[in-house]
Every structure is written in structure tokens, then in C-alpha cells.
C-alpha positions in Angstrom: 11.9 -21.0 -22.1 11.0 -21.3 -18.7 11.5 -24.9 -16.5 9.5 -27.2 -15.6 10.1 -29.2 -12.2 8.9 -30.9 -9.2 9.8 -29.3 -5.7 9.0 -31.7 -2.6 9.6 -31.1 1.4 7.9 -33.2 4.8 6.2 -29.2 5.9 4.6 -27.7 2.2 2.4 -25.2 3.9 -0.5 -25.6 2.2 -3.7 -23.1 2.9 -5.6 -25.9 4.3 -3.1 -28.0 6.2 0.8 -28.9 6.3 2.8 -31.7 5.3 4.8 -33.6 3.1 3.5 -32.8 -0.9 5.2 -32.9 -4.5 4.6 -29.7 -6.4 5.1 -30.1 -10.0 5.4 -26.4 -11.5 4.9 -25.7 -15.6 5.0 -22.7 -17.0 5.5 -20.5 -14.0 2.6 -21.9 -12.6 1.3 -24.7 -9.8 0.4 -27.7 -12.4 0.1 -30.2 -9.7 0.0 -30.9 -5.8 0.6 -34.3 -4.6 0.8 -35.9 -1.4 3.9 -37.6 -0.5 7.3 -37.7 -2.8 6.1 -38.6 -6.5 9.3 -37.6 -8.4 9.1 -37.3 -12.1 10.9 -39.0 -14.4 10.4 -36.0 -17.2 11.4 -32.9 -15.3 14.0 -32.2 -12.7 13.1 -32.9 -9.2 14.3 -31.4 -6.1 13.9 -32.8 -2.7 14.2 -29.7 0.1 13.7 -32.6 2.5 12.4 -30.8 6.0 13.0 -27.6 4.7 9.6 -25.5 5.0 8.6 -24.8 1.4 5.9 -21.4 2.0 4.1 -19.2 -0.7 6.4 -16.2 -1.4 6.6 -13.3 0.4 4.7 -10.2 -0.7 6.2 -6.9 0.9 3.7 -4.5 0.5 5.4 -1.6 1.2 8.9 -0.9 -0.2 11.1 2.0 -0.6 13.4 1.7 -3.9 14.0 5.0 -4.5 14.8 4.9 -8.3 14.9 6.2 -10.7 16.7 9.5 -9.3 17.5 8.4 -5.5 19.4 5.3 -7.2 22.6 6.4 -4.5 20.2 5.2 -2.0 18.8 2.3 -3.5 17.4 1.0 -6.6 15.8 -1.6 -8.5 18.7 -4.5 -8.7 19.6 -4.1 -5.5 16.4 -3.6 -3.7 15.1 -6.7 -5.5 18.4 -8.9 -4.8 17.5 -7.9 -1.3 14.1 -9.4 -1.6 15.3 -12.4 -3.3 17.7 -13.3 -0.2 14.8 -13.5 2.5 12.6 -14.8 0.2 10.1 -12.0 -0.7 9.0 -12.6 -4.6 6.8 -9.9 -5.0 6.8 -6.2 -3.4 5.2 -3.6 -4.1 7.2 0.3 -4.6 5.9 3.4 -2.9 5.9 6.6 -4.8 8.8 8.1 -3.1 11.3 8.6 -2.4 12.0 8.6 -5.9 13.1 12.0 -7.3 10.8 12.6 -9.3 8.0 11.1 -7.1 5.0 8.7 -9.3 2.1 11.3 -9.0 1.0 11.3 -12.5 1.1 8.8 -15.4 4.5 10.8 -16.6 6.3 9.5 -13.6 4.9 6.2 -13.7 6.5 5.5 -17.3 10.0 6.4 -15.9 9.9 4.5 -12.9 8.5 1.5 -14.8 11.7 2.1 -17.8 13.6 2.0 -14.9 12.7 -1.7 -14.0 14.5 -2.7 -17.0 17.0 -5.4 -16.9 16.5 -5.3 -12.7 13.7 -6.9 -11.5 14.5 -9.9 -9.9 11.3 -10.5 -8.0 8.1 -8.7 -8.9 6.9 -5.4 -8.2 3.8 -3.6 -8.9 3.3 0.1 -7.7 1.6 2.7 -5.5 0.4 5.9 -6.8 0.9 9.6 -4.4 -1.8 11.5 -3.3 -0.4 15.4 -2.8 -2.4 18.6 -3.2 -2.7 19.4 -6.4 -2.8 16.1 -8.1 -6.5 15.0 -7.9 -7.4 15.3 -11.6 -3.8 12.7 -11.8 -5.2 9.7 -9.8 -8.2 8.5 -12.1 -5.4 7.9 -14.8 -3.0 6.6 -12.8 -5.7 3.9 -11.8 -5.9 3.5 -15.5 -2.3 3.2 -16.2 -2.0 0.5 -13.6 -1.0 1.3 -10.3 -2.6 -0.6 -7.4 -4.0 1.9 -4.9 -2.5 5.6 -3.2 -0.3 6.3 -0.6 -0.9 9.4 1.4 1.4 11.4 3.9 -0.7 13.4 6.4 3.1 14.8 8.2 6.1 16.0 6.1 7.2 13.0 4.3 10.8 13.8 4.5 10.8 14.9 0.6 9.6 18.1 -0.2 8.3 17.1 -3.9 6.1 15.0 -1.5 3.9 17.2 0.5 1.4 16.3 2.9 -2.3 15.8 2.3 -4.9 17.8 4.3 -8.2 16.6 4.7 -9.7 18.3 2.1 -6.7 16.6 0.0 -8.2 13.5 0.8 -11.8 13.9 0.6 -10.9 15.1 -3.0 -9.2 11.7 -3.5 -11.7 9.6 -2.8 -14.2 11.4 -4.3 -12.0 10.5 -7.6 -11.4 7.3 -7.0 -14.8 6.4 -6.3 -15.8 2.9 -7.9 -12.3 2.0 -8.8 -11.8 -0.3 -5.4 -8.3 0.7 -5.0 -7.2 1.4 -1.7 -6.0 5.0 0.1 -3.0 4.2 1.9 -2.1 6.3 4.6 1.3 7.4 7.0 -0.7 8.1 10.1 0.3 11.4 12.0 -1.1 14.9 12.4 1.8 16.9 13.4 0.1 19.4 16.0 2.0 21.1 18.5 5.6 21.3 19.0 7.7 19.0 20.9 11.3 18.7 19.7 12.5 21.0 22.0 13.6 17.7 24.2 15.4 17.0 21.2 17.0 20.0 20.3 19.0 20.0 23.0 19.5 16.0 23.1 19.9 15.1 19.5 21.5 12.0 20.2 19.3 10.8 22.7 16.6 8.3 21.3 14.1 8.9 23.9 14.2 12.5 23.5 13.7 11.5 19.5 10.4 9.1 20.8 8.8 12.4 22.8 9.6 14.1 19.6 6.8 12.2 17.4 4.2 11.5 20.3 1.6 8.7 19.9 -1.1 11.6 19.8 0.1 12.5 16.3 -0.3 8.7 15.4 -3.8 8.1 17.2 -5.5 11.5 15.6 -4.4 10.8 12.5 -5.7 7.0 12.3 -8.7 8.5 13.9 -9.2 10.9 11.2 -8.5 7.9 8.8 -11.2 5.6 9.9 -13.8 8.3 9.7 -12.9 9.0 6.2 -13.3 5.1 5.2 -16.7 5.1 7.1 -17.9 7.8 5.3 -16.8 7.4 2.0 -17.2 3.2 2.5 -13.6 3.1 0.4 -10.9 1.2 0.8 -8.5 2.6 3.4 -5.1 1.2 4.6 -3.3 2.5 7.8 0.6 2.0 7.1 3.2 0.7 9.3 1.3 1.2 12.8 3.1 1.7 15.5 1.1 2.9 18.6 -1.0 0.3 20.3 -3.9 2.7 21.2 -6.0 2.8 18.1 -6.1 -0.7 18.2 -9.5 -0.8 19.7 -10.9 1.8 17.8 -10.0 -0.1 14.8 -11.3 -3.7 16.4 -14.9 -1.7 16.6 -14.6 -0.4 13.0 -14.0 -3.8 11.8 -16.5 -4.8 13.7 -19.1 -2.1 11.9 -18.1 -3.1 8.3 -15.6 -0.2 7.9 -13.5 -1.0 5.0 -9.9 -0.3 6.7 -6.7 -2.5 6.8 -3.8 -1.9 9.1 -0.2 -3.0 9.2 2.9 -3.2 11.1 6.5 -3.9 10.4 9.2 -6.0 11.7 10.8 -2.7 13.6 7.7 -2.0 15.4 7.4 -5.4 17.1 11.0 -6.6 17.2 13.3 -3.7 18.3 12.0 -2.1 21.5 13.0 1.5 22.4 14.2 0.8 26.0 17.4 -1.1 24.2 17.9 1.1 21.3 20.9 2.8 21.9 22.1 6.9 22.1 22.7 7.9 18.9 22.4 4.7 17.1 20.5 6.7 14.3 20.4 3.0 12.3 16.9 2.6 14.6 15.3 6.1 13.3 12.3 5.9 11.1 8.7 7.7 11.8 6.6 6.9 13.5 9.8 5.3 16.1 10.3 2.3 17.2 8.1 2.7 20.7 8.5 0.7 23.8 8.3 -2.8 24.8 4.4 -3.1 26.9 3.3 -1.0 23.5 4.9 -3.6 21.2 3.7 -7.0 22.8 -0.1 -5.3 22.2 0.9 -4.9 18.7 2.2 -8.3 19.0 -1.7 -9.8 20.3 -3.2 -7.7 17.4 -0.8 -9.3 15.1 -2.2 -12.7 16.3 -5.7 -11.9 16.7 -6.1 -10.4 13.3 -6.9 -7.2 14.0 -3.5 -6.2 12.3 -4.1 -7.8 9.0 -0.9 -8.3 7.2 3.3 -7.1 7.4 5.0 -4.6 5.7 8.8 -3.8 5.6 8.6 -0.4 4.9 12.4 -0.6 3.4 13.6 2.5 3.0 17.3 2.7 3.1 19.6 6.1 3.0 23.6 6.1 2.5 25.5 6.1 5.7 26.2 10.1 5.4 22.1 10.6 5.1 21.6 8.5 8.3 24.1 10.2 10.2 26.0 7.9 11.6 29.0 9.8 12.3 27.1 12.4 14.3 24.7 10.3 15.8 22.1 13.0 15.6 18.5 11.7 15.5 17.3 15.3 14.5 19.3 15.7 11.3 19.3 11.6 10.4 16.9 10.2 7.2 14.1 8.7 9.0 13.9 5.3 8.0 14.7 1.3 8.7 17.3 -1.0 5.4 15.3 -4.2 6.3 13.7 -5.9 3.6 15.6 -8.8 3.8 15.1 -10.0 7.2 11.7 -10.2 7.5 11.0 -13.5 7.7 13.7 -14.1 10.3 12.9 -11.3 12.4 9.3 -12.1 12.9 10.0 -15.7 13.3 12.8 -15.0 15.7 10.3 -12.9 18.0 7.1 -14.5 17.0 8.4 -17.8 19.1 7.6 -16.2 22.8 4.1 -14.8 21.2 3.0 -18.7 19.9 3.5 -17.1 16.0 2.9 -20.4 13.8 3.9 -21.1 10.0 -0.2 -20.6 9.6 -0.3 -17.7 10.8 3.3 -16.3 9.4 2.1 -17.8 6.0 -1.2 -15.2 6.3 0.6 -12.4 7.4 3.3 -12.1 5.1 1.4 -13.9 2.0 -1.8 -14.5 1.7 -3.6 -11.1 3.2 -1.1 -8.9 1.7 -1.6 -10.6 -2.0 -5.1 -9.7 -1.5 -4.9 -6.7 -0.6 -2.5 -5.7 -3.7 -5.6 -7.2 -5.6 -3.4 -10.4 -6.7 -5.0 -12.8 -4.2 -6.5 -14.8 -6.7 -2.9 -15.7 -8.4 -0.5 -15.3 -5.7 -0.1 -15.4 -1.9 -0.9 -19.8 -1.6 0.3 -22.7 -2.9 -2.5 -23.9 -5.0 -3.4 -25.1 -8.8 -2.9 -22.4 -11.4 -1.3 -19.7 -8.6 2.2 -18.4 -10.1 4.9 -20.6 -8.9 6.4 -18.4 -6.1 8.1 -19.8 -3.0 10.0 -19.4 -0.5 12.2 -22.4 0.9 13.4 -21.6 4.3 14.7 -23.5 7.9 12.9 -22.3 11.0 15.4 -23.7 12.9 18.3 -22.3 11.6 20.0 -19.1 13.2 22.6 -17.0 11.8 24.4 -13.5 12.3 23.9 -10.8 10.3 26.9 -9.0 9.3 28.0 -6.7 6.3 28.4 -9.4 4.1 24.9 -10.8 5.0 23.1 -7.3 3.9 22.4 -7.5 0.1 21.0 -3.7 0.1 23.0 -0.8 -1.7 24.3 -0.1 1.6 25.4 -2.1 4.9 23.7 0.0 7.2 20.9 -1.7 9.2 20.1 -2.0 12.7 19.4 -5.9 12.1 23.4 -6.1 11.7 25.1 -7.7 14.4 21.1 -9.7 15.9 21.3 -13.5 15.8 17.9 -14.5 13.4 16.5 -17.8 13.5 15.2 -18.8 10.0 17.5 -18.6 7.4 16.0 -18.7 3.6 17.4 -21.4 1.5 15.7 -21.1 -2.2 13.5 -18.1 -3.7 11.9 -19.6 -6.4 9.6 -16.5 -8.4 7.7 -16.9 -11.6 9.0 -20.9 -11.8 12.6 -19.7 -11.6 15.1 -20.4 -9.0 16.6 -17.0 -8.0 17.6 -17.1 -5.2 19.7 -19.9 -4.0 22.9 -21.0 -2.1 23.2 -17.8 -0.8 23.8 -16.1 -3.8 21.2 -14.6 -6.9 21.1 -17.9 -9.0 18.9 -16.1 -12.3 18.9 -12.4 -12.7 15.6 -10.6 -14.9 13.1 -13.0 -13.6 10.3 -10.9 -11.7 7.4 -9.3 -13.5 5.7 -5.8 -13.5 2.4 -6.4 -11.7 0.0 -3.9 -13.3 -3.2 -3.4 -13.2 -5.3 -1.0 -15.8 -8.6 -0.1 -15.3 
């Protein structure tokens, strides 16, 4: 039986406007939003006083590797994660899972795998590879909420890269379904690790490694394809500034593209990252300061339409820590949990604002997983998903902080300012205290067709 109770703070962060409002939640959903403190002598009521109480946060992009990578992450953990910086819904990729969700087959064991761990929400992407066109109308039909696409070596070789006539096959199938292509933006021409090869714990040798030409022609390529075929398209975790006008003037024409960025890409610069801390690796790198504060305006100015963590955590042995070899290291960032602090932290020399943070990180991306009508704002009949959290609190991360599998992450050791309080998801208080308050309480978000 879920509870029913009033929440109340002085900064509700409402779509509209911001200030001091009783929510009265029934059900799992928003029954009521009143101005000013109207407690209720039927239900529990609890008064978060200045504490900013925000929509939860949807992370779009997610990494929990199970079932079959579950040494690197998995469902309980990855969610308990999510739950401590307040993200109530994510959404899983289709790897790195072992096997990968490229057919309706997979699907069923990644969802059995759910069981008994879901502590926030979680809905799922689909893979595009070669081979598996006649797999993605039925997947669309089974419920996932768009594809994601490598156009470089993904890392996992169960994973291979789409060509463009790999693509050109998927949209063609998923014509008239309105679920979005998702891409990882680079064309791999040319050789340049050679820097690298003989500087494997150098990180700048790792940056000329995976040049921004790889990103730019591939997001090129990307935006012609969304023109053409007038589908959906989504460029993932963006890191080179230099598209950004292309995609500004295919905005501008009606082409139907979104484009995000992550916490890493706009936080950590690669002029301070240090030798052969391979914590920081993760394709496309981390690239330099000047490149990240244009991210940064696009962020503001909406041509970057929404964050993404793009969590996607190895064991310490994977990442090569004891080496410090940025050739042989798993290429990605354990962050999940911190973004909220981390763009908040950042956002204050760029004029970020709880408006704007709200948009970014919950009401564009629950419309782009095709949930914006039920999640994402705090608003009658929306599920009753939140986020409690103090702007102006900092804290250290440390070991003990990081609620991931494993403590490796190269947010351990920053100061953050904004630490999360409550993570209240379907009506239930999970999150709270600093510790995971009800366990079991997220839902599967699928869509069938």
C-alpha cells in the first residue's frame, strides 16, 4: 500500500515559477499543489523547510552492465547510486551487458534481471549493429524507447559498429514508430595513436589519440541522416564544441536532432587531468578548457538540449589503475551520482539557475524518453518523483561517499556544492539520510507499440 503525504519547502521549483508550495502526493501521484504551508491533518506532513524540492532527475543514458557484466555494475547498485544524487528514473543502454539487448531475447533477460533491484526507474534502449535490422521493429514492440548506435568500436566486440548503410537500414525500419536513433559520434579514420603508443600514460597523448575530426564527421554524417530521413536523431554525450553551429543551423531548418553532454565534458578540463590518472578516460575524452566553456554557452542557450551521465563504471583492474596506461584502460567515467552537484558546482561561474538545471536534467530529457507527459515537472497527476536537495551545501567525496559497485571515480577527492537530502520516486521515500530508506520501489518504464 503505497503513502499518502504532504511535502512542503520556501523554493518548490515549479515549471512556471518558484516558491514556497504544499504538495500533497496520493497514490504515487501529484494530488494537490498549494501555495504556502497547508499541512494535513490526515496524512503525514514533512516540512523540508529551504531545502529546494525539484522534479527527479532523469539520466538518460546509463551504463548498468547486467545481466552478465554484474562485476562491473548492476541493477541494485547502479540504482542505489541514482537514488543518492537524486536521479528517479534512468534509462539503460544496450551494453555493456554481456549479452547486449539487440533482439527481444535479450530484452527479456535484462528486464528478469531487474527483479528485486530497481530502486528508481528504468526503461531501456535498444542496439543497432549490422545484422540486426529485421530485430528493431520488435523491439519497438516489446517496449524499448529508441536505439543506440556506435559508429567507432564500442569497446565490446558483441557490439560492433554501424556503417552507414547500417543505419540507413534502421531508419528505414523504424519509420513511423517516432523513436529516436541514438548515436556515439566518431568515424575512426586514420591512425593517430602512435603519440600514445609510446606515451601510454600521458593523457594528452590519449586526447590526440581520438581527435575532434572523428567527433565532427561523425555528427556531421548524423545530422544529414535526420534531415533526410526527417527521424528522430539524438547525438550522445558531445564533447567537441565545433559542431555546435552546424547543429544551431539544423535546428534552425526543422531537423529533428537532439544533442547532449555530460558532467565530464564540461566539469573536468584536460589541462588538469593528471598522467596516468586513467579514472578520467572515457571516449570521446574529456577535452580542454576554451572547448568546454563553449559547451557550457550551448548548455545555456539551449542548443544542447538536456544532460546525460553516461555511467559506465569498470573494476579498478579494467581501468588500469595500477599501470596507469590510458591505451589498455576501459574507456569510461563511475559518475551517476554526482550529477547534480557537479553541474551545480560549475554551473555557478556560467549564471546556471534552478530553471534552467530543472530543464536540463528533468523536464527535456523526460520528453525525450517519451514520458514528458507523466514525469520531468511538478504538476497534477505527474508521478510523484523528487528530488530534495541544498544548493548550498558542499561536501567531499570520498570512498564511502561513492554508492557504485566500485570506488573508483575521478569525482573522488572534488569538493561539490549541492548535496541531495531526500529521493522520493513513485510516492516513496528512498533515498534519505544518506542511506537507501525503501528498497523495490522504481518501475520498468516500457513502452509497446
Amino acid at each position: 500500500m503505497k503513502e499518502n503525504f504532504v511535502i512542503y519547502s520556501e523554493r518548490v521549483v515549479l515549471p512556471e515559477e518558484m516558491g514556497a508550495f504544499s504538495i500533497t502526493i496520493v497514490e504515487g501521484k501529484i494530488a494537490a499543489i498549494q501555495k504556502g504551508k497547508i499541512a494535513s491533518k490526515e496524512m503525514p506532513f514533512y516540512d523540508y523547510k529551504n531545502l529546494v524540492i525539484m522534479p527527479g532527475i532523469i539520466d538518460p543514458h546509463v551504463h548498468i552492465n547486467e545481466p552478465g557484466r554484474t562485476e562491473w555494475e548492476g541493477f541494485y547498485t547502479g540504482t542505489t547510486a541514482a537514488a543518492a544524487g537524486g536521479i528517479t528514473t534512468l534509462v539503460d543502454m544496450p551494453l555493456n551487458s554481456s549479452p547486449v539487448t539487440i533482439n527481444v531475447q535479450e530484452l527479456e533477460h535484462k528486464l528478469a534481471a531487474t527483479s528485486d533491484k530497481l530502486h528508481v526507474n528504468s526503461g531501456f534502449w535498444g542496439g543497432i549493429i549490422p545484422g540486426n535490422t529485421a530485430d528493431l521493429l520488435p523491439l519497438a514492440k516489446a517496449g524499448v524507447l529508441g536505439f543506440k548506435a556506435f559508429l567507432t568500436h564500442s569497446g565490446i566486440d558483441e557490439f560492433p559498429n554501424a556503417d552507414e548503410a547500417t543505419l540507413r537500414a534502421a531508419y528505414e525500419a523504424l519509420k513511423g514508430t517516432g523513436l529516436p536513433i541514438l548515436a556515439h559520434c566518431e568515424l575512426t579514420t586514420g591512425s593517430y595513436d602512435e603519440a600514445l603508443i609510446h606515451a601510454p600514460t600521458n593523457y594528452q597523448a590519449y586526447l590526440q589519440s581520438r581527435p575532434r575530426k572523428w567527433e565532427n564527421d561523425a555528427v556531421g554524417l548524423m545530422l544529414k541522416l535526420a534531415e533526410e530521413y526527417q527521424h528522430p536523431t539524438h547525438i550522445v554525450h558531445l564533447s567537441s564544441a565545433d559542431p555546435l553551429d552546424l547543429i544551431r543551423a539544423a535546428k534552425k531548418r526543422g531537423v529533428p536532432v537532439t544533442v547532449e553532454t555530460c558532467p565530464h565534458y564540461i566539469c573536468f578540463h584536460a589541462e588538469e587531468i593528471p598522467n596516468a590518472d586513467t579514472r578520467y578516460k572515457c571516449a570521446p575524452p574529456i577535452r580542454e578548457r576554451a572547448n568546454n566553456e563553449l559547451l557550457w554557452a550551448a548548455l545555456l542557450d539551449g542548443t544542447l538540449d538536456f544532460i546525460g551521465s553516461d555511467h559506465s563504471p569498470a573494476p579498478p583492474n579494467i581501468k588500469a589503475l595500477d599501470t596507469g596506461n590510458f591505451k589498455e584502460a576501459w574507456g569510461g567515467i563511475s559518475g551517476i551520482q554526482f550529477t547534480l552537484s557537479a553541474l551545480w558546482t560549475e554551473g555557478q561561474q556560467y549564471g546556471l539557475s534552478l530553471e534552467r538545471l530543472r530543464e536540463i536534467l528533468c523536464e527535456a530529457p523526460a520528453q525525450f524518453i517519451g514520458f514528458g507527459n507523466e514525469k520531468g515537472k511538478i504538476a497534477l497527476g505527474y508521478a510523484a518523483d523528487f528530488v530534495v536537495w541544498s544548493p548550498e551545501t558542499s561536501y567531499v567525496v570520498t570512498k564511502n561517499t561513492i554508492q557504485a559497485k566500485h570506488k573508483v571515480s575521478p569525482y573522488e577527492g572534488s569538493t561539490l556544492q549541492g548535496a541531495v537530502h531526500v529521493t522520493i520516486v513513485n510516492g516513496n521515500l528512498v533515498w534519505e539520510n544518506g542511506c537507501l530508506n525503501k528498497k523495490n520501489k522504481g518501475s520498468l518504464l516500457i513502452k509497446t507499440k
